[in-house]
N, C-alpha and C positions, 0 to 999 in steps of 0.2 A: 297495633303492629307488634308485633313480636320478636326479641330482642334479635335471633340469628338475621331477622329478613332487617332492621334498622340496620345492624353494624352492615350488612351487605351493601346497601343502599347507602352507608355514608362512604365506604372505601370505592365504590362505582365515581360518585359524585364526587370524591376527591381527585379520583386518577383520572375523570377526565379534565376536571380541572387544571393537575398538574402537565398534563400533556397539551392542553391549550395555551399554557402558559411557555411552554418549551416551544412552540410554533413561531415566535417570534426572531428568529432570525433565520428562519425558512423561505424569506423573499429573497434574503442573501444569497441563500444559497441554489436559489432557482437561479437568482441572478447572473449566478457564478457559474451555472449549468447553459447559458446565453448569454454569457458577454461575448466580445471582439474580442477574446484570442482564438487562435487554430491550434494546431499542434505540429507533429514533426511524425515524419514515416521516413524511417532510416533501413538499406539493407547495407550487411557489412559480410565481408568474405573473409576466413580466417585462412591465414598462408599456413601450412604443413611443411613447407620445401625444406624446412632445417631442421623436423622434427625427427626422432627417430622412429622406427615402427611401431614400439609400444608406447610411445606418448601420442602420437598422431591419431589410433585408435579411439578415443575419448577427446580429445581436443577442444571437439566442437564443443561439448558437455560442459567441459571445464569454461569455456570462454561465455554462456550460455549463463553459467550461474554466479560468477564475476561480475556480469555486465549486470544481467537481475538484482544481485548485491546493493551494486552503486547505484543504480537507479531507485529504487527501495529507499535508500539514505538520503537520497537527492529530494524523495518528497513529492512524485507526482501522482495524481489521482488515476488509480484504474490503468497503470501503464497496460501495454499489450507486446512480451517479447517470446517469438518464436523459433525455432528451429525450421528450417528452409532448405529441404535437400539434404548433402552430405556435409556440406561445406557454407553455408548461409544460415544468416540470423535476421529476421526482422523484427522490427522496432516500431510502435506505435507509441509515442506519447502526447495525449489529447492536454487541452488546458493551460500550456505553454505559451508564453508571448516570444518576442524575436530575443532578448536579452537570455532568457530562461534555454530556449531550443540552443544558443553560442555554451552556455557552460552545459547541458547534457551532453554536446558533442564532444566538446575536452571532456567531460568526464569519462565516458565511452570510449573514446580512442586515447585517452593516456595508459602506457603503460605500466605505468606505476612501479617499474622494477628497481626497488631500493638497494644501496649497499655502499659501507662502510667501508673504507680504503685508506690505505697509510700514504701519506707524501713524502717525497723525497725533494727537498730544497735544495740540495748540490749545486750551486751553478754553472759547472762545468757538466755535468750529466744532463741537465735543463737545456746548456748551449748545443752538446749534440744530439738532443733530440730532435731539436728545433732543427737540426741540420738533415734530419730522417733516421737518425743513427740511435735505434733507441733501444737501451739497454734489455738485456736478457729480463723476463720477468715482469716488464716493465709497462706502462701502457700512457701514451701520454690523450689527456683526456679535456675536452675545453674547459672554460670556467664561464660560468651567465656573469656579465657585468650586473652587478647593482645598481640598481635605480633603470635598467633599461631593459630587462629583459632579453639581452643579446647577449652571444657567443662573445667573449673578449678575442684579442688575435693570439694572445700568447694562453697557454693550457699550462695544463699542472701534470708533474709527471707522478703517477702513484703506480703501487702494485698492482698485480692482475688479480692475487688472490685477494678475496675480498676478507676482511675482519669478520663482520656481518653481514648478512642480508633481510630482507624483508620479510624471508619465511620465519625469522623470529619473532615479529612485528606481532604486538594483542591488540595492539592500541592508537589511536592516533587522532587528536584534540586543536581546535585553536586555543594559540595562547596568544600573551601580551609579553615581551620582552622590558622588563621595568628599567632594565641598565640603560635602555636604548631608545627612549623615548619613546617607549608602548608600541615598540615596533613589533607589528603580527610576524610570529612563528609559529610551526608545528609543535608541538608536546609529544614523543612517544613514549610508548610503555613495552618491554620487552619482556618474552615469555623467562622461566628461569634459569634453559640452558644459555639463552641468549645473553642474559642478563649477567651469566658468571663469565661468559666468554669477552662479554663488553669490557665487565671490570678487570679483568686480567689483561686485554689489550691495553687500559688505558692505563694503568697502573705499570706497566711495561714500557710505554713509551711516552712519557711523560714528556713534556717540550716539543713533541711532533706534532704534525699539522694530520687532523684527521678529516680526510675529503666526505661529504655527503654527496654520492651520487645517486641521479635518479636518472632513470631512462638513460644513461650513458653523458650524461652533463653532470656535472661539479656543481651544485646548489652552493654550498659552504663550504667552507675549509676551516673551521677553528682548530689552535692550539692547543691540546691535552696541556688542564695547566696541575690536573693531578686526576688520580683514580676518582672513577664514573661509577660508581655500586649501586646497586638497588634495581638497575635493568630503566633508568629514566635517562630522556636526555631531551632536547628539544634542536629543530632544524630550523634555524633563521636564513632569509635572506629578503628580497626584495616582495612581499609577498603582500596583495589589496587580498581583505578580507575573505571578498569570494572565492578568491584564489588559493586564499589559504584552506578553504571549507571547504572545497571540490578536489583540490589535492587530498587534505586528510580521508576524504572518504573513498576514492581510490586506493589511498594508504590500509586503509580498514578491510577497504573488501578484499585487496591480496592484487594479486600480480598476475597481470593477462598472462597466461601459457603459449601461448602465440600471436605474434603478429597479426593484424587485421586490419585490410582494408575497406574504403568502403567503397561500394559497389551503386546503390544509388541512394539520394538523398533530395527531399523535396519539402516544404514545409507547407500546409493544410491549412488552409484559409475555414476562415469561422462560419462565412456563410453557411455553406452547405448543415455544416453542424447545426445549427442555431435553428435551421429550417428542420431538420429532421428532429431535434427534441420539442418544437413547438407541431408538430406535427402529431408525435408522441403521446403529448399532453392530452392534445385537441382528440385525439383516439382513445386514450383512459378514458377522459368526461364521458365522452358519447355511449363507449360501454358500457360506464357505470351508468349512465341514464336508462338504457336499456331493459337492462338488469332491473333497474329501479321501478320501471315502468311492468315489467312482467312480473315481477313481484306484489306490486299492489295489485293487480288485476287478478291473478292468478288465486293469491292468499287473502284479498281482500285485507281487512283490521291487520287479523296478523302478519299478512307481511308489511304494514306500515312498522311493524317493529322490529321486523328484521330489517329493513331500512334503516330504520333507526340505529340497528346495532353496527349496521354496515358503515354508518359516516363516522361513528366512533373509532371501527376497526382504523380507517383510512386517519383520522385525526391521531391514533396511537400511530400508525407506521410513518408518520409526518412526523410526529411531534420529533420520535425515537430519532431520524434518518436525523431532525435540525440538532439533539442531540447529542449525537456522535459526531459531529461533523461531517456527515456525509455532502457531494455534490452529487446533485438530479440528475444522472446518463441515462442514455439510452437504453443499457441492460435493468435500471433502477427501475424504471419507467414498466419493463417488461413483469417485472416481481410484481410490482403490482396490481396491475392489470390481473396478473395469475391472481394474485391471493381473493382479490374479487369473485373471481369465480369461484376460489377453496370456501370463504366467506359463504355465499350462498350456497354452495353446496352442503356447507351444513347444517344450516335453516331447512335447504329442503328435506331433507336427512330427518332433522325433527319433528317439522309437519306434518309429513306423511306418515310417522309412526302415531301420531295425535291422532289424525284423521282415523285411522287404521282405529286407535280404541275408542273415538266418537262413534265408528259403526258400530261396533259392539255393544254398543247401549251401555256405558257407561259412561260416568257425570264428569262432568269438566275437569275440575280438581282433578280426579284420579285420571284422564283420560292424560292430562298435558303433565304429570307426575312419571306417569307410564312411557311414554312417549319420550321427554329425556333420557329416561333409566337406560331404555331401548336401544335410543340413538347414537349414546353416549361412545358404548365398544365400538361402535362403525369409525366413530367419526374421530376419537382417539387414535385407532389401527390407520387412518388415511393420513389424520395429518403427522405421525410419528412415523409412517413409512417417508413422508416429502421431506421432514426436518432431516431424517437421516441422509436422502440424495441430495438433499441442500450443503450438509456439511460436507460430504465425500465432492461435491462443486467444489465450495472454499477451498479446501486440501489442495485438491490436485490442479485447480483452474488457475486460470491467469488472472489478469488486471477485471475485465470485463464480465468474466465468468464470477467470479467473487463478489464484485460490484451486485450482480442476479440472485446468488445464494444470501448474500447478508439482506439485501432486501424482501427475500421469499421469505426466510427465515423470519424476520419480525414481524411478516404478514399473516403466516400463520399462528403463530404464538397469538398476536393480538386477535386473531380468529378466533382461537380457541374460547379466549377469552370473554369475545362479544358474543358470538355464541351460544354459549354453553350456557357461561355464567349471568353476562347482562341481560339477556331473555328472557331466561328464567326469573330474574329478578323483578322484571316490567310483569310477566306473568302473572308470579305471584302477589303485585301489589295490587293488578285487577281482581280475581282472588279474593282477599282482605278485604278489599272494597266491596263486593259483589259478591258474599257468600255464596248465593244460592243462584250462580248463573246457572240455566240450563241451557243458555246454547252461544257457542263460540264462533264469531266470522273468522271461517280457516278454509 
């Protein structure tokens, strides 16, 4: 054996190795492609009625790549969110159980609209509010009770103009309040106009009560007990964990541009799911068997080795999918099935240029030397035209479109690979073995 065709054969036999070895938590994630949850199919209508003309115009856009934002951060596999008309979004999120679909929905319908607002403690200004009598400038605004989650009866009276808003917001994290017995608050991070404009506020009114509002409720009210620099500050109040993570990430993704209702809402039982990716599955097998079966009849010896190369191809785009963490969907399901067919298409691709130099009366060696060299520009040109529509998939597609391109994608690469390269490698070990074959089963 000669060293080029040993190192080839040892980096073969190790990569399938290591790709066998990565297969092992690929039952999970079949698992996890068929367990008992459903998902959620949400439409939401965004109101325009208090928009002006040139913000109404894009609206929908803006609310379209907000909600994509939070959901993206929330962590669901393969969401599905569309545009629907002039004025509608729909929402597909698979893989969710009842607890997960409660916080997408607050994620989705909070409106996240932060801002910073000075208080006025007057008592006398406070008693005529309370009386409807509220001062020029002025806005009186509730306050959430701690520990309950509720409007308190009395509100706080603050400015209309706000200190800050949320459009200065870069950032926004859970923390742990150490003063307070590791009570969960937000963490924000302010860009640097924001960040000069905070510090001059607080630095200016040192001993005021500075309201946290959000959505139009009073989260907090601490006291400025001195200047705030740096553009950092943190939002305490009543907040369980989730709740503090589902806020910040509304915080993060920015601040719906309009209002939004939702229009229908229904959540998707697993059944049906569960049946259609066993379904799926049960249709990959049977075409790969297919395939498998026309293959050896057709190519005879050699295509027992294109077979060969083929369960490799499939054990690389498994191993990769367990991975990466991918879960098995229905579009995953589809890539593959494709690349199967990419797969043998370019076994046949090579054969048939074999064959082509076996007629011409020349000897084996040179015929299946020839016959790669040949095959090689086709079968490069087809699968670098698919990688490229795969990638322009990923770009522009959604949850489920992407799900299809990432799995096309590593089915061709590992085509290429089995292909090209591992065939040739089985080839030439017969070859080696068999100098002086004079006749090839192709």
């Amino acid at each position: 054996m000669n060293k080029k065709l040993k190192w080839r054969c040892i980096f073969w036999i190790c990569g399938i190795v290591v790709m066998l070895f990565s297969l092992w938590p690929l039952d999970q994630k079949i698992r996890q492609g068929l367990d008992l949850r459903g998902g959620m199919y949400l439409v939401i209508e965004v109101d325009k009625t208090n928009l002006t003309e040139e913000n109404s115009k894009d609206a929908i856009d803006r609310v379209l790549e907000v909600i994509r934002n939070r959901i993206d951060q929330f962590g669901v596999e393969e969401p599905s969110i569309l545009r629907q008309g002039t004025d509608r979004i729909v929402i597909q999120l698979p893989q969710i159980d009842e607890e997960g679909i409660k916080r997408a929905m607050s994620i989705i319908q909070t409106t996240a609209f932060l801002e910073f607002r000075l208080v006025n403690d007057d008592p006398k200004l406070l008693e005529e509010a309370a009386r409807g009598r509220i001062p020029l400038n002025y806005e009186l605004l509730p306050l959430m009770e701690k520990g309950t989650n509720r409007e308190s009866a009395d509100g706080l009276l603050v400015r209309k103009r706000p200190v800050l808003t949320g459009e200065d917001l870069v950032d926004a994290t859970v923390e742990f309040n150490q003063g307070s017995f590791n009570e969960v608050a937000i963490g924000f991070e302010l860009n640097r106009r924001g960040g000069k404009k905070f510090a001059v506020s607080t630095r200016e009114n040192v001993g005021t009560r500075l309201a946290i509002v959000l959505d139009g409720k009073i989260v907090s009210a601490p006291v400025i007990r001195e200047e705030i620099p740096g553009g950092r500050g943190q939002i305490s109040g009543d907040f369980t964990i989730d709740e503090a993570k589902d806020l910040a990430i509304a915080l993060r993704a920015g601040a719906l541009p309009a209002p939004i209702t939702v229009v229908e809402s229904r959540t998707v039982g697993a059944t049906l799911g569960k049946d259609s990716i066993q379904k799926g599955l049960r249709s990959g097998l049977i075409g790969m068997l297919l395939v498998i079966i026309f293959i050896a009849v057709y190519y005879r010896l050699s295509g027992l080795i294109a077979i060969l190369a083929l369960s490799v191809n499939i054990i690389i785009v498994f191993g990769t999918l367990a991975m990466i963490g991918a879960v098995l969907t229905l579009p995953g399901i589809a890539g593959i099935i494709l690349t199967i067919g990419m797969a043998v298409d370019a076994n046949v691709l090579i054969f048939e240029r074999i064959r082509e130099e076996l007629r011409s009366h020349k000897s084996v060696r040179v015929a299946i030397q020839t016959g790669y060299d040949k095959a090689l520009v086709t079968i490069l040109d087809a699968n670098v035209t698919t990688l490229i529509a795969s990638g322009i998939l990923y770009h522009f597609g959604s949850g489920p479109i992407r799900g299809f391109a990432i799995t096309l994608s590593i089915g061709i690469a590992a085509s290429m690979l089995t292909a090209i390269y591992g065939t040739k490698v089985i080839f030439d070990l017969v070859i080696m073995k068999k100098p002086n074959l004079q006749k090839l089963s192709i």
